[in-house]
VEXDRENKE-366071 format. One record per atom (N, C-alpha, C, O): x, y, z; residue in one letter; chain; residue number from 1. Coordinates in steps of 0.001 Angstrom, whole numbers, plus 500000, padded with zeros to 6 digits. Last residue first. Layout:
N
+--------+--------+--------+------+-------+-----+
|     px |     py |     pz | rest | kette |  nr |
+--------+--------+--------+------+-------+-----+
|      X |      Y |      Z |    A |     A | NUM |
...
+--------+--------+--------+------+-------+-----+
% end
This chain:
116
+--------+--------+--------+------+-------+-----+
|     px |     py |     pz | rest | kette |  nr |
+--------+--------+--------+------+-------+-----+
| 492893 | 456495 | 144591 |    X |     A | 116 |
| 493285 | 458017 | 145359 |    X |     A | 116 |
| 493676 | 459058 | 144755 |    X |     A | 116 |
| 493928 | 460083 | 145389 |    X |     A | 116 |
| 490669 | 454664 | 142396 |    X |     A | 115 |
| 491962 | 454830 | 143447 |    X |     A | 115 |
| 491804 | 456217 | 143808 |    X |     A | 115 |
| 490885 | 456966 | 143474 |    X |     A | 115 |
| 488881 | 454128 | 140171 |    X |     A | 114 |
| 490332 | 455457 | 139825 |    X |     A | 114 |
| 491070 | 455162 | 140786 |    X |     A | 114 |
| 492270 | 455246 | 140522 |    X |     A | 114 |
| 488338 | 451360 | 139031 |    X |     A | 113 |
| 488634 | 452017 | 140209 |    X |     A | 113 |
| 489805 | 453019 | 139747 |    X |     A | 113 |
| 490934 | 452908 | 139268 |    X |     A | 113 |
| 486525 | 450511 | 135840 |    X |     A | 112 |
| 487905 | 450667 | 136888 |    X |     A | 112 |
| 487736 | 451330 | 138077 |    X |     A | 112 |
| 486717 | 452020 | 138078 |    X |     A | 112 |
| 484203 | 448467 | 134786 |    X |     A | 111 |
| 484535 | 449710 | 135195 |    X |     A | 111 |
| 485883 | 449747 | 135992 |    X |     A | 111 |
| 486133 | 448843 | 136789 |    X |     A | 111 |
| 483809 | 447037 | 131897 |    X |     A | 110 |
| 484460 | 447322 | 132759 |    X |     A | 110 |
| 484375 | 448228 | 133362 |    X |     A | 110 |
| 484442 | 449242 | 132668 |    X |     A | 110 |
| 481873 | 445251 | 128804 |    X |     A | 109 |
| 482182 | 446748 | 129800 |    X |     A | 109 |
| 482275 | 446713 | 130876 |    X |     A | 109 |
| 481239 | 446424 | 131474 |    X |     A | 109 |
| 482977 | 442853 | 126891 |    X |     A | 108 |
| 482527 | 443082 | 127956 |    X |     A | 108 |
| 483201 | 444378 | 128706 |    X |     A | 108 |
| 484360 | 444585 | 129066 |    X |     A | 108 |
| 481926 | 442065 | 123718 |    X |     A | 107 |
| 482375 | 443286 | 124497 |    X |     A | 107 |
| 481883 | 443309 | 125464 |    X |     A | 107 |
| 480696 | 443617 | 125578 |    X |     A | 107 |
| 481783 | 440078 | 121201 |    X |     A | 106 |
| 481385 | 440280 | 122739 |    X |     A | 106 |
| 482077 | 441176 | 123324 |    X |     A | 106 |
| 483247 | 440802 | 123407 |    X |     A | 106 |
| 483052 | 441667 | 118163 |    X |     A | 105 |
| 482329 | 440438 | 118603 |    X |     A | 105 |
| 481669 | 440965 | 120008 |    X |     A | 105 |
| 481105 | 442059 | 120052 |    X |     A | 105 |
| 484393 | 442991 | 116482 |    X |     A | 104 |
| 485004 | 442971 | 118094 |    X |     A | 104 |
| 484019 | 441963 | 118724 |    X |     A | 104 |
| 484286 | 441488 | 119828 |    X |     A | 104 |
| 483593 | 443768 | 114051 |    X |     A | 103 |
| 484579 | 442671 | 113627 |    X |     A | 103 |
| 485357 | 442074 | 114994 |    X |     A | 103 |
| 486288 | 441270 | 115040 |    X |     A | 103 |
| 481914 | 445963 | 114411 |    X |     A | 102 |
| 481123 | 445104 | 113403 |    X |     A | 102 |
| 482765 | 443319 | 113878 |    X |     A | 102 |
| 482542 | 442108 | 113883 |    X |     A | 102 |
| 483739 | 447946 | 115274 |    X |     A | 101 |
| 482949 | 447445 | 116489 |    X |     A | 101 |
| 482631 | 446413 | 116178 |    X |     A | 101 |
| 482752 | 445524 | 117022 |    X |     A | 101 |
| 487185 | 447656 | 113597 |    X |     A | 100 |
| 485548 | 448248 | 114238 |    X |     A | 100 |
| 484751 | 447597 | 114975 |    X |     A | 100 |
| 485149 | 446503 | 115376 |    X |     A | 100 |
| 489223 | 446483 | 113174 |    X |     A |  99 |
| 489313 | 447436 | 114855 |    X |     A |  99 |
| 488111 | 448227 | 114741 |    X |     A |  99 |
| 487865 | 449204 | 115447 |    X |     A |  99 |
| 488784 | 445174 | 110646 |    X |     A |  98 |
| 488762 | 444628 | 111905 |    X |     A |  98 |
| 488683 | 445327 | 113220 |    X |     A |  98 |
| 488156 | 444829 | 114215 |    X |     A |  98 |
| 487538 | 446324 | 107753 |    X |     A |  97 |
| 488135 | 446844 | 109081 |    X |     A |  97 |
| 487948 | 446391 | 110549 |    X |     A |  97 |
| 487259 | 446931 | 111415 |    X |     A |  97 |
| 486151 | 444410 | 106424 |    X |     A |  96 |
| 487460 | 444048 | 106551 |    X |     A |  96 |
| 487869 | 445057 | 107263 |    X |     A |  96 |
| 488997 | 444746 | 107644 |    X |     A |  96 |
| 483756 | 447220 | 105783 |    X |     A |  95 |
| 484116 | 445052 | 105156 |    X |     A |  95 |
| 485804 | 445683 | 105067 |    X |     A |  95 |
| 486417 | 446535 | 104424 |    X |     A |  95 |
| 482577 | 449211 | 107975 |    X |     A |  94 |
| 483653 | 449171 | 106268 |    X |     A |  94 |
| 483594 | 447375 | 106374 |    X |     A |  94 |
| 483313 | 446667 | 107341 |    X |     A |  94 |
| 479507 | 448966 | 109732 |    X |     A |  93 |
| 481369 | 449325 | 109585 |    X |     A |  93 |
| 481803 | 448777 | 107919 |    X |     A |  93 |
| 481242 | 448085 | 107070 |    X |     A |  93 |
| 476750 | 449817 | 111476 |    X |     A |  92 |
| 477087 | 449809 | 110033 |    X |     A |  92 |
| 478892 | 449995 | 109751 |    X |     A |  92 |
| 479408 | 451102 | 109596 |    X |     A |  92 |
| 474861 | 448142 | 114454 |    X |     A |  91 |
| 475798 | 448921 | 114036 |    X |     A |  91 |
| 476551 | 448461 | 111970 |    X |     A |  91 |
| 476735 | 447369 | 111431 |    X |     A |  91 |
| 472347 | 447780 | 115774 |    X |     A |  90 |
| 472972 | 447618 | 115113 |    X |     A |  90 |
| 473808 | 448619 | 114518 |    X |     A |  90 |
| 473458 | 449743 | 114158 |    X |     A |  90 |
| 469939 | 447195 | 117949 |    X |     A |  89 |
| 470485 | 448264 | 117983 |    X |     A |  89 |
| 471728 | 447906 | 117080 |    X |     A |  89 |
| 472565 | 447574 | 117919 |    X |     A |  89 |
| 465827 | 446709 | 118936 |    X |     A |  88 |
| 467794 | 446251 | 118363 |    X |     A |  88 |
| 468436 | 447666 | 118228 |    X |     A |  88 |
| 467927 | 448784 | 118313 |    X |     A |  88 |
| 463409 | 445987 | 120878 |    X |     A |  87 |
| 464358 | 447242 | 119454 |    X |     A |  87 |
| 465589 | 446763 | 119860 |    X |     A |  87 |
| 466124 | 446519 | 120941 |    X |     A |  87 |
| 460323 | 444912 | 120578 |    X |     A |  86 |
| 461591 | 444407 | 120746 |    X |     A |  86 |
| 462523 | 445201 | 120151 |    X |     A |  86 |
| 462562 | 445206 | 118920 |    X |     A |  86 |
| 457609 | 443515 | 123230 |    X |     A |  85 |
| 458230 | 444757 | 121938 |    X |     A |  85 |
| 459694 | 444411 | 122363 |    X |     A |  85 |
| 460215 | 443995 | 123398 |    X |     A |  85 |
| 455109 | 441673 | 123649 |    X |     A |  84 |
| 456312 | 441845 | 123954 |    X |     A |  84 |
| 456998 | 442399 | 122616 |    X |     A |  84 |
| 456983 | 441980 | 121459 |    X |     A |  84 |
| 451812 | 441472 | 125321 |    X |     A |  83 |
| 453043 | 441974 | 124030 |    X |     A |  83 |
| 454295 | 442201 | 124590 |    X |     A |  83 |
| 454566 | 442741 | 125663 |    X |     A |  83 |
| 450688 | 440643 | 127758 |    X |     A |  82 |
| 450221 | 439642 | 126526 |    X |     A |  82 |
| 451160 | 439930 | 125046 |    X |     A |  82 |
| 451290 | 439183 | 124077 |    X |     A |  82 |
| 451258 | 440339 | 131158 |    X |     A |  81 |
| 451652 | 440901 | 129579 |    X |     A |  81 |
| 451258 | 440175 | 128100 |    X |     A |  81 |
| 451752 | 439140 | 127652 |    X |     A |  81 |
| 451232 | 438405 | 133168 |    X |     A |  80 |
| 450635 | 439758 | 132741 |    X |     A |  80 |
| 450280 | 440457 | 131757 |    X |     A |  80 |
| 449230 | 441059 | 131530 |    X |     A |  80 |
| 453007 | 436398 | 133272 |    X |     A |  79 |
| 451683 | 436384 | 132387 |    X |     A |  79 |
| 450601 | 437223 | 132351 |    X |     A |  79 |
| 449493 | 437075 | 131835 |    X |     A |  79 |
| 456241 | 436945 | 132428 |    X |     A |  78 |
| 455664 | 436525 | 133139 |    X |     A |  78 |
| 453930 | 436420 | 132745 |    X |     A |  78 |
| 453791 | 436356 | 131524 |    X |     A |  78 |
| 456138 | 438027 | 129492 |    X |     A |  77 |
| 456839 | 438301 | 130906 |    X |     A |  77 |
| 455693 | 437891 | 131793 |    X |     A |  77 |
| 454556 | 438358 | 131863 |    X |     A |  77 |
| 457286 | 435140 | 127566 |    X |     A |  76 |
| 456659 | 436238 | 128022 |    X |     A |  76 |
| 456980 | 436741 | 128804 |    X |     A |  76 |
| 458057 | 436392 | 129286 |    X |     A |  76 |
| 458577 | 434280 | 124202 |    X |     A |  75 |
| 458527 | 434298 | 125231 |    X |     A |  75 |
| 457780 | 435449 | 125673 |    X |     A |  75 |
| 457510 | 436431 | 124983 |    X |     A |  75 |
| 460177 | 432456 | 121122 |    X |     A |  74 |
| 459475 | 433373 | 121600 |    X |     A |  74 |
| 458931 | 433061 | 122940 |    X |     A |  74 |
| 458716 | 431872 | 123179 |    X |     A |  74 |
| 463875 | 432192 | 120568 |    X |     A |  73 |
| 461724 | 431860 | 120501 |    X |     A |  73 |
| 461254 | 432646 | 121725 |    X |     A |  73 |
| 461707 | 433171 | 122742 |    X |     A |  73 |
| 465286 | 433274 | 117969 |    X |     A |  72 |
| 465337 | 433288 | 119477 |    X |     A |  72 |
| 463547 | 432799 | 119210 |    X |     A |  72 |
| 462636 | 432913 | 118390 |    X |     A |  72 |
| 467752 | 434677 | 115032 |    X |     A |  71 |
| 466671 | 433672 | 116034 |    X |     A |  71 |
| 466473 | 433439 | 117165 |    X |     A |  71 |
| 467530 | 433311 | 117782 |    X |     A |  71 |
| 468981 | 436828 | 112895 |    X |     A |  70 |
| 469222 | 436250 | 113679 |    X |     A |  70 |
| 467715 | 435585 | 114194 |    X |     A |  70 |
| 466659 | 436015 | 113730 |    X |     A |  70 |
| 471167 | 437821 | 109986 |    X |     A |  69 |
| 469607 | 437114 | 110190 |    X |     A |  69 |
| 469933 | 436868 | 111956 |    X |     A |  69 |
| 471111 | 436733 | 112286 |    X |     A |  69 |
| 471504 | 441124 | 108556 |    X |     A |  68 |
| 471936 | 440095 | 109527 |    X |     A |  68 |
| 470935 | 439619 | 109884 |    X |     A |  68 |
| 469908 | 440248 | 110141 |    X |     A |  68 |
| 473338 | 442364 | 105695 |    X |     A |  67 |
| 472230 | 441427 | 106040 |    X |     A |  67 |
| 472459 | 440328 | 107353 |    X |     A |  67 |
| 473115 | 439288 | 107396 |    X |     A |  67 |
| 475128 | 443202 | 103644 |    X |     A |  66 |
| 474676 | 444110 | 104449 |    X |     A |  66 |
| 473205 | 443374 | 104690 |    X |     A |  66 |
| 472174 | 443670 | 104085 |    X |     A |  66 |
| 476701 | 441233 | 102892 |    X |     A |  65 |
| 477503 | 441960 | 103673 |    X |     A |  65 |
| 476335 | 442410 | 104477 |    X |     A |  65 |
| 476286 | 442197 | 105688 |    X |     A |  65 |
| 475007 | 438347 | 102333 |    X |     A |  64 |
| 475079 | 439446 | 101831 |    X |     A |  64 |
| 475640 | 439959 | 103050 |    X |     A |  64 |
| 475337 | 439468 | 104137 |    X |     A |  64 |
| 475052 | 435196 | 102897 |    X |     A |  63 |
| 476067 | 435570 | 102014 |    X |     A |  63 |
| 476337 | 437211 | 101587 |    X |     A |  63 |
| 477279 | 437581 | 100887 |    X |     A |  63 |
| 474628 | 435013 | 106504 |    X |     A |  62 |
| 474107 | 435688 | 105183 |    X |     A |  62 |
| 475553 | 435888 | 104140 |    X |     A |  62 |
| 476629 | 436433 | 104388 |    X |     A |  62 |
| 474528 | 433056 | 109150 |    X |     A |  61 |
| 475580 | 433315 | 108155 |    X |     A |  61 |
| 474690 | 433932 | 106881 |    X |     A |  61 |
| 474018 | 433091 | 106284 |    X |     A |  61 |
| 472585 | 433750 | 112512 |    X |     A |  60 |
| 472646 | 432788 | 110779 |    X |     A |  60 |
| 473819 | 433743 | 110012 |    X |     A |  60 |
| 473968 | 434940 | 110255 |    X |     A |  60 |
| 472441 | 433303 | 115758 |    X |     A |  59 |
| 472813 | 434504 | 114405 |    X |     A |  59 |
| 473008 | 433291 | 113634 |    X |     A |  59 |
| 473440 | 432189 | 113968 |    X |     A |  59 |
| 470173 | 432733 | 118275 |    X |     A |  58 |
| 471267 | 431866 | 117274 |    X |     A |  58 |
| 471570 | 433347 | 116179 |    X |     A |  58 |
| 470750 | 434253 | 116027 |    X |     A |  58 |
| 469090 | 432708 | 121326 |    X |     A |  57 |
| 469282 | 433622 | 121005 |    X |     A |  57 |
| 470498 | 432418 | 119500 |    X |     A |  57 |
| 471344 | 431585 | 119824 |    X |     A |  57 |
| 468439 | 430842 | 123476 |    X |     A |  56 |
| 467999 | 430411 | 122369 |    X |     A |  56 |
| 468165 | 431352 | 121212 |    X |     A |  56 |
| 467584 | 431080 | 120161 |    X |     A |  56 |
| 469699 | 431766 | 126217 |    X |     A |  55 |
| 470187 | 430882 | 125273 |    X |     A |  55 |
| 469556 | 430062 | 123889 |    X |     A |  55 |
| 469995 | 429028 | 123386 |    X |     A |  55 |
| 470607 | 435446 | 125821 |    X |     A |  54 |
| 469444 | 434496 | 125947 |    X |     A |  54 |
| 469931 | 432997 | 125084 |    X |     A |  54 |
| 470340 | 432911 | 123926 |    X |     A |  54 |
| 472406 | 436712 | 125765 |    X |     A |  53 |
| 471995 | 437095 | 126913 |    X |     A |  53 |
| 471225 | 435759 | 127148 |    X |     A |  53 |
| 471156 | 435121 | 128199 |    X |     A |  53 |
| 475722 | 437500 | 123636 |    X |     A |  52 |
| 474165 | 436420 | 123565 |    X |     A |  52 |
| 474148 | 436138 | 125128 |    X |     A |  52 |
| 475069 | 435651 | 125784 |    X |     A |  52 |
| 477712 | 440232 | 123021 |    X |     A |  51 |
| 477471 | 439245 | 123581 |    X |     A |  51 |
| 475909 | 438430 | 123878 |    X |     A |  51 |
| 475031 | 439101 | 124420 |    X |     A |  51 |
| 476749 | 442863 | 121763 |    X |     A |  50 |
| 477371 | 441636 | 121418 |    X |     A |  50 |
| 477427 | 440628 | 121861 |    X |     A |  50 |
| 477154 | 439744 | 121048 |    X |     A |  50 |
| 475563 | 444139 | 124059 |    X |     A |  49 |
| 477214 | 444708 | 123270 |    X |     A |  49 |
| 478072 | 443478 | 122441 |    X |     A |  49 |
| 479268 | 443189 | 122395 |    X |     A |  49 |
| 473755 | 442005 | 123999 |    X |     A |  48 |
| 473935 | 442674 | 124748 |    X |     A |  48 |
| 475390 | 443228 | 124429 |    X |     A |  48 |
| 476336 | 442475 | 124658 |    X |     A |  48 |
| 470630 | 439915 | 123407 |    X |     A |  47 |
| 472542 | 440345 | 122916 |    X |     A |  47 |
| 472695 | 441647 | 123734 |    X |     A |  47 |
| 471690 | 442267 | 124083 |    X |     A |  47 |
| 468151 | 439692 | 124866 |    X |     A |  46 |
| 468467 | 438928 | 123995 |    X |     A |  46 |
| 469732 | 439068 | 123354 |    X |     A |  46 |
| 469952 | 438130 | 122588 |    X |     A |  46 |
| 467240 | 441121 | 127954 |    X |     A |  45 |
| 468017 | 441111 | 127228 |    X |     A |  45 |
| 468392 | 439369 | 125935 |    X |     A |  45 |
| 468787 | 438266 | 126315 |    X |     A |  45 |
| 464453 | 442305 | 128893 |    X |     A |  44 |
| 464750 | 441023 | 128690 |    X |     A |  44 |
| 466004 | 441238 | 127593 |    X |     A |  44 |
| 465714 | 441513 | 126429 |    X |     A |  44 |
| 462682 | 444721 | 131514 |    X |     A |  43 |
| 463587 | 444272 | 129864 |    X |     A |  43 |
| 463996 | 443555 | 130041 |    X |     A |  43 |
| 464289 | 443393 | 131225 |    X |     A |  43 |
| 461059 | 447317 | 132877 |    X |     A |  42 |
| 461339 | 445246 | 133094 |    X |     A |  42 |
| 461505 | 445755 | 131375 |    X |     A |  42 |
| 460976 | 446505 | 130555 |    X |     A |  42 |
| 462796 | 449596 | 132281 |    X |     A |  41 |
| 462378 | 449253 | 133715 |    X |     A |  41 |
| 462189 | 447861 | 133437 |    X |     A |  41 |
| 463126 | 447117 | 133731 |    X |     A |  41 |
| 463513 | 450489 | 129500 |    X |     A |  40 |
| 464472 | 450473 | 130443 |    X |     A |  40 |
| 463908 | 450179 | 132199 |    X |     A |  40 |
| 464578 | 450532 | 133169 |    X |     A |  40 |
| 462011 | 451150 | 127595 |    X |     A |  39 |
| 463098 | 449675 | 127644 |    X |     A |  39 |
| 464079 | 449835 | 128190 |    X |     A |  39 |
| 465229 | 449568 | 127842 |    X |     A |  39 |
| 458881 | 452143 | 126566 |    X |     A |  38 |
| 459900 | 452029 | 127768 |    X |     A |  38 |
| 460738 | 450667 | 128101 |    X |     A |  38 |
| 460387 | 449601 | 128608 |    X |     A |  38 |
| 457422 | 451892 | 124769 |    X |     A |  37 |
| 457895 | 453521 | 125179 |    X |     A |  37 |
| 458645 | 453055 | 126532 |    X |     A |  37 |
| 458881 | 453852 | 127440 |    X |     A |  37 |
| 456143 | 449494 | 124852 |    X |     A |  36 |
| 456905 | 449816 | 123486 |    X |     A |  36 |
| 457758 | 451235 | 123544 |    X |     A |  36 |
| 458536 | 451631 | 122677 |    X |     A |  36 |
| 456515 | 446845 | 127056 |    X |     A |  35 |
| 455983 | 448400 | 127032 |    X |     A |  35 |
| 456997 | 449554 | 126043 |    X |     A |  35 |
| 458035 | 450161 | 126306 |    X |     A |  35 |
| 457782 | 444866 | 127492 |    X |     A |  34 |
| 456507 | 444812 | 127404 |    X |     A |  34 |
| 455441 | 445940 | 127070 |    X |     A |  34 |
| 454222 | 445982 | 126902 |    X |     A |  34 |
| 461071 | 444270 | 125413 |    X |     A |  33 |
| 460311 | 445051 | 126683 |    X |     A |  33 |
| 458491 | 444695 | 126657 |    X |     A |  33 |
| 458056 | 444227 | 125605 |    X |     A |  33 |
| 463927 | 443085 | 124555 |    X |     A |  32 |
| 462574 | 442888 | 124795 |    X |     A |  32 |
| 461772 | 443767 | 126233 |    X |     A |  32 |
| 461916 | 443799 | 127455 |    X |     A |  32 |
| 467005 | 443682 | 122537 |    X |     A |  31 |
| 466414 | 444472 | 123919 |    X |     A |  31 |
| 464908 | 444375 | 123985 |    X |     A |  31 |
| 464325 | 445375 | 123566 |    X |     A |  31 |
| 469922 | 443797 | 121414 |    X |     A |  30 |
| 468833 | 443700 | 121158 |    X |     A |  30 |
| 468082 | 443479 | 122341 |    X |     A |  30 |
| 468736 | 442996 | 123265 |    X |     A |  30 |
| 472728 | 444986 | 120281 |    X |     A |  29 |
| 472150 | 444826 | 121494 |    X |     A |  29 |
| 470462 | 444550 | 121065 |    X |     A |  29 |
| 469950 | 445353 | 120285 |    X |     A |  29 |
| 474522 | 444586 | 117699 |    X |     A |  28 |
| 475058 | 444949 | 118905 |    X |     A |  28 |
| 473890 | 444695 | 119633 |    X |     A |  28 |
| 474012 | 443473 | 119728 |    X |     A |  28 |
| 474565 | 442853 | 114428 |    X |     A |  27 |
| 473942 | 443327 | 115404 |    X |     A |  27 |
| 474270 | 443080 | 117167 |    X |     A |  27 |
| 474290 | 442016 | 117787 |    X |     A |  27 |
| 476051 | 444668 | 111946 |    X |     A |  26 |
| 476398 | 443732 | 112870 |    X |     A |  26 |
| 475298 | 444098 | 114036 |    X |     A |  26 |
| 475122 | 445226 | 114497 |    X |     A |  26 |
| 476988 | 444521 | 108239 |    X |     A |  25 |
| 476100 | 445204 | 109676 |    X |     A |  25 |
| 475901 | 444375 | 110389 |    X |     A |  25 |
| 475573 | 443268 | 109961 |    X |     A |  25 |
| 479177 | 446417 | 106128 |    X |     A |  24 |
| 478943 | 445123 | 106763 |    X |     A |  24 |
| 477912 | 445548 | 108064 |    X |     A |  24 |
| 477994 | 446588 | 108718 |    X |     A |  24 |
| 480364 | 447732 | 102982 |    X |     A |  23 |
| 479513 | 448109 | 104004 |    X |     A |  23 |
| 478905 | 446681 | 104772 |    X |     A |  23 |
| 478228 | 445902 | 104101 |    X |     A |  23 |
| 480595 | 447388 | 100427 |    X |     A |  22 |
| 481623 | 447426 | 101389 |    X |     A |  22 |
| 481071 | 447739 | 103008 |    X |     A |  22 |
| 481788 | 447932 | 103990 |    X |     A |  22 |
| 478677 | 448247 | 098867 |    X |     A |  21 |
| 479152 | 446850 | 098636 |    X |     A |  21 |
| 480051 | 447094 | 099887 |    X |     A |  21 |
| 479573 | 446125 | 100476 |    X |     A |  21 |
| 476823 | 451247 | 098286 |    X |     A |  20 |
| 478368 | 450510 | 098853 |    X |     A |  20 |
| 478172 | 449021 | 099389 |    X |     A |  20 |
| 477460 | 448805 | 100370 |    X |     A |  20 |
| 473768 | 451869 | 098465 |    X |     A |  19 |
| 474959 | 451220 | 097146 |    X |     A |  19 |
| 475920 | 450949 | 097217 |    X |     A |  19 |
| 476346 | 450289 | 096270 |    X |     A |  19 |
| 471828 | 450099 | 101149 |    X |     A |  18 |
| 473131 | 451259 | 100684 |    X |     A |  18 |
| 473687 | 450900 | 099570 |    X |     A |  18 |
| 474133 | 449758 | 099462 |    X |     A |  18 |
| 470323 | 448882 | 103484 |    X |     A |  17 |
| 469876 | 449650 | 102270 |    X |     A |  17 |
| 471064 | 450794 | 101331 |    X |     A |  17 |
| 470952 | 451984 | 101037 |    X |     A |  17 |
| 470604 | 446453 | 105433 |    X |     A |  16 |
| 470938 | 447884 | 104632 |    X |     A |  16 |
| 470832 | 448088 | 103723 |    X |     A |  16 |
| 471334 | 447353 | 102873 |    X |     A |  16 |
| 467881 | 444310 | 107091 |    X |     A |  15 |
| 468646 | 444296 | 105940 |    X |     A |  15 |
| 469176 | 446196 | 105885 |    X |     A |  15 |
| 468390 | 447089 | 106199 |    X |     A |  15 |
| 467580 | 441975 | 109489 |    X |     A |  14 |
| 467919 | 443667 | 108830 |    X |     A |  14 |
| 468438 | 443446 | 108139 |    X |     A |  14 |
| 469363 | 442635 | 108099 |    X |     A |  14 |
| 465523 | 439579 | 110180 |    X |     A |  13 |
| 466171 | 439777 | 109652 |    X |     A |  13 |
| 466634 | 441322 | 109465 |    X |     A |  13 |
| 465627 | 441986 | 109217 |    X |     A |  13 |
| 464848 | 436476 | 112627 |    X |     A |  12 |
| 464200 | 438330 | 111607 |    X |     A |  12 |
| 465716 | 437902 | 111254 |    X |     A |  12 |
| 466532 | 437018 | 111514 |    X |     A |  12 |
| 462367 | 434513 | 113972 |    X |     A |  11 |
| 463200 | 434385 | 112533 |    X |     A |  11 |
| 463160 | 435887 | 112397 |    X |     A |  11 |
| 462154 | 436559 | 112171 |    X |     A |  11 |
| 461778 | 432677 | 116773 |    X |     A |  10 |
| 461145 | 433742 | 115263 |    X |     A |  10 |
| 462726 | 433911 | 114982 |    X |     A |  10 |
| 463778 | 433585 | 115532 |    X |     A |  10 |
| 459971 | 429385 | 117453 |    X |     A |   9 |
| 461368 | 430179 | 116855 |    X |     A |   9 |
| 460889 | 431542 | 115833 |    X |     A |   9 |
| 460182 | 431625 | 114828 |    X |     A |   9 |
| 457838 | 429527 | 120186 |    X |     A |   8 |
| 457930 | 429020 | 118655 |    X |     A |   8 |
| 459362 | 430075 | 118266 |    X |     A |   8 |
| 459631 | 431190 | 118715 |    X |     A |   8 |
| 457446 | 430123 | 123027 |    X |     A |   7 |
| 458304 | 429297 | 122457 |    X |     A |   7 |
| 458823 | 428783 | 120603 |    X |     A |   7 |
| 459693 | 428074 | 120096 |    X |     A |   7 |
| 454060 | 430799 | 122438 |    X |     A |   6 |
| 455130 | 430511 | 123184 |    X |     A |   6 |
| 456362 | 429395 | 122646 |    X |     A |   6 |
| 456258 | 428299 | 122097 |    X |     A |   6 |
| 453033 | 431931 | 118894 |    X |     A |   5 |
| 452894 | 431040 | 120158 |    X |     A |   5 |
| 454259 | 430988 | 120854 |    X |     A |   5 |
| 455335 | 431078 | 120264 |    X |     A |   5 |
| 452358 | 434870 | 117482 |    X |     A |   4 |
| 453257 | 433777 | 117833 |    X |     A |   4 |
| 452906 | 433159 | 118987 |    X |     A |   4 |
| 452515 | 433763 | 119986 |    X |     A |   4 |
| 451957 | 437685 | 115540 |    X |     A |   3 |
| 451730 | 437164 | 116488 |    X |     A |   3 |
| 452135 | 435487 | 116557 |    X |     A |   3 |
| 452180 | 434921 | 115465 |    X |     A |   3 |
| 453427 | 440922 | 115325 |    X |     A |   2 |
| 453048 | 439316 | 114798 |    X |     A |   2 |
| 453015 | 438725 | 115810 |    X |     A |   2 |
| 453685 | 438922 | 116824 |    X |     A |   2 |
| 451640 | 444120 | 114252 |    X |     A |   1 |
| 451983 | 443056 | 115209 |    X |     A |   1 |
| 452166 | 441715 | 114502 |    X |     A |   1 |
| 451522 | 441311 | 113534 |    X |     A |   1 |
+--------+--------+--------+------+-------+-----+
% end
């Protein structure tokens, strides 16, 4: 565990672990829950297919391909909860293949109407 006062800025980081230089990592959805086996009944979205949920949510510029820093302060649910668990979800694409997910930024999911 780390532990943190309300509101104080945390700071992470992923790093990849790979001998390809060509390799870029982007982080897609990141996802606060109070309950480390379940992030899907009360959850706090911090990115969300890319797109920033939370407005203290910042990404930092890393000179390394395979290194994404990002920031958000810290918060509760409401004051029940004294932990708040947090799993990301990042994605690994080629350096410089733009029509991958790593180079599509905010993705907003649509649903269509099939009609008749």
């Amino acid at each position: 565990p780390y532990y943190v006062d309300l509101n104080q800025i945390l700071y992470l980081q992923a790093s990849l672990h790979s001998s390809d230089p060509n390799l870029v990592l982007f982080v897609d959805t990141c996802v606060a829950s109070p309950d480390p086996s379940d992030f899907s009944t009360l959850t706090y979205d911090l990115i969300r297919s890319g797109c920033i949920k939370d407005p203290t949510y910042s990404s930092y510029y890393s000179p390394y391909r395979g290194v994404s820093q990002f920031a958000f302060n810290a918060f509760s649910f409401v004051n029940r909860y004294l932990s708040v668990y947090l799993r990301c979800e990042l994605v690994v694409c080629r350096y410089n293949d733009y029509s991958s997910r790593c180079y599509q930024g905010c993705v907003s999911r649509f649903r269509r109407d099939a009609g008749s």
